[in-house]
C-alpha positions as CSV (number, residue, x, y, z in Angstrom):
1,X,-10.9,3.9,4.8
2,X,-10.5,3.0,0.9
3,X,-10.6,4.4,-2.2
4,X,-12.5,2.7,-5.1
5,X,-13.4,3.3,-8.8
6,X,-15.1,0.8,-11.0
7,X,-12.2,-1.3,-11.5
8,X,-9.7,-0.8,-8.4
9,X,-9.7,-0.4,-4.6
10,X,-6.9,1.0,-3.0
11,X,-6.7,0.1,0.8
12,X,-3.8,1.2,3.3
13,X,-1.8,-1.5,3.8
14,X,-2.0,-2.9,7.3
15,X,-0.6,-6.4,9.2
16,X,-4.5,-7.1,8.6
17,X,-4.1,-7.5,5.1
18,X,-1.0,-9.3,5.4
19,X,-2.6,-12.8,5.1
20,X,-3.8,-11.6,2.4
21,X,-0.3,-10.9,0.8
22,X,1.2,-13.9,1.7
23,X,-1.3,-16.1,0.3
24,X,-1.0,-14.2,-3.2
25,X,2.4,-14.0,-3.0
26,X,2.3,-10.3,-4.2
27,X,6.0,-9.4,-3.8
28,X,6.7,-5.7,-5.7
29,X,10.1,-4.4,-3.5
30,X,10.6,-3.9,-0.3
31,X,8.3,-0.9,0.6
32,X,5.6,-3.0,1.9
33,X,7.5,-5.1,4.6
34,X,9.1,-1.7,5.2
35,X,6.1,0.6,6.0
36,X,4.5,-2.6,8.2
37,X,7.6,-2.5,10.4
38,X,7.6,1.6,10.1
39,X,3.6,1.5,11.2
40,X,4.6,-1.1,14.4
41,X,6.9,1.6,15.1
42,X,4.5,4.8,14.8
43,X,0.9,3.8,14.2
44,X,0.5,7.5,12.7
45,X,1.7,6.7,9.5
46,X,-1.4,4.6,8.7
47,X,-1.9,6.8,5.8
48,X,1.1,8.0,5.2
49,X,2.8,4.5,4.1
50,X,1.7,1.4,1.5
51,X,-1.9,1.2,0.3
52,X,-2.7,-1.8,-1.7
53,X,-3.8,-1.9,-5.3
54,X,-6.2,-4.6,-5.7
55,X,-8.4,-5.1,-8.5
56,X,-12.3,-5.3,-8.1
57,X,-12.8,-8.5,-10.6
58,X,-11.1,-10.9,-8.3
59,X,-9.5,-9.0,-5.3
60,X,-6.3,-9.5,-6.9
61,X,-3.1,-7.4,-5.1
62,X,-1.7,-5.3,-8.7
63,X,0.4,-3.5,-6.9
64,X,0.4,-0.6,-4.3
65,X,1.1,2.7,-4.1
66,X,1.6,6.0,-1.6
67,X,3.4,7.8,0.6
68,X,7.0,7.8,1.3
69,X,6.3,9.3,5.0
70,X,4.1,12.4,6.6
71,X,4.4,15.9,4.9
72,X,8.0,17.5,5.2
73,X,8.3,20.7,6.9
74,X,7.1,22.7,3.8
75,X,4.1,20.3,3.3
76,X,5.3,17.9,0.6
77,X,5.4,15.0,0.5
78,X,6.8,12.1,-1.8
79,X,4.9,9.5,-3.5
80,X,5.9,6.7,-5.2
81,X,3.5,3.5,-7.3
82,X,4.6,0.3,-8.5
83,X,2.6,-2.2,-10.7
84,X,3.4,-5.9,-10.9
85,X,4.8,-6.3,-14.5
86,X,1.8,-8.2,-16.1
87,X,-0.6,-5.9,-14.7
């Protein structure tokens, strides 16, 4: 599953893509190493963790975005973005 537009994909951030990372060097936070250990954990929260932001021109990682974990109790649910600065 992914979501593109004319200029972006978004992808949900797996250890598959984790080559990927390392060879760009994309470091935005902690959130991705922490939803990869979260999904190891419980591989439910596929979804509901880190998708990646990667531009369309050149497959370039501009940041990621998502969920902070499943729906609460009342059906929220936090999200949260981050873009690398030059991007």
């Amino acid at each position: 599953m992914h979501i593109e537009t004319a200029r972006l994909r978004l992808i949900p951030c797996t250890q598959e893509q984790l080559p990927v990372i390392t060879r760009q060097n994309y470091q935005n936070g902690p959130e991705i190493t922490n939803h990869l250990k979260a999904l190891e954990q419980d591989p439910s929260l596929l979804f509901w963790g880190s998708w990646l932001i990667i531009r369309q021109a050149d497959d370039v990682i501009i940041g990621d975005a998502g969920f902070k974990g499943k729906p609460d109790r009342d059906g929220e649910v936090e999200i949260g973005y981050g873009l690398l600065e030059h991007y």
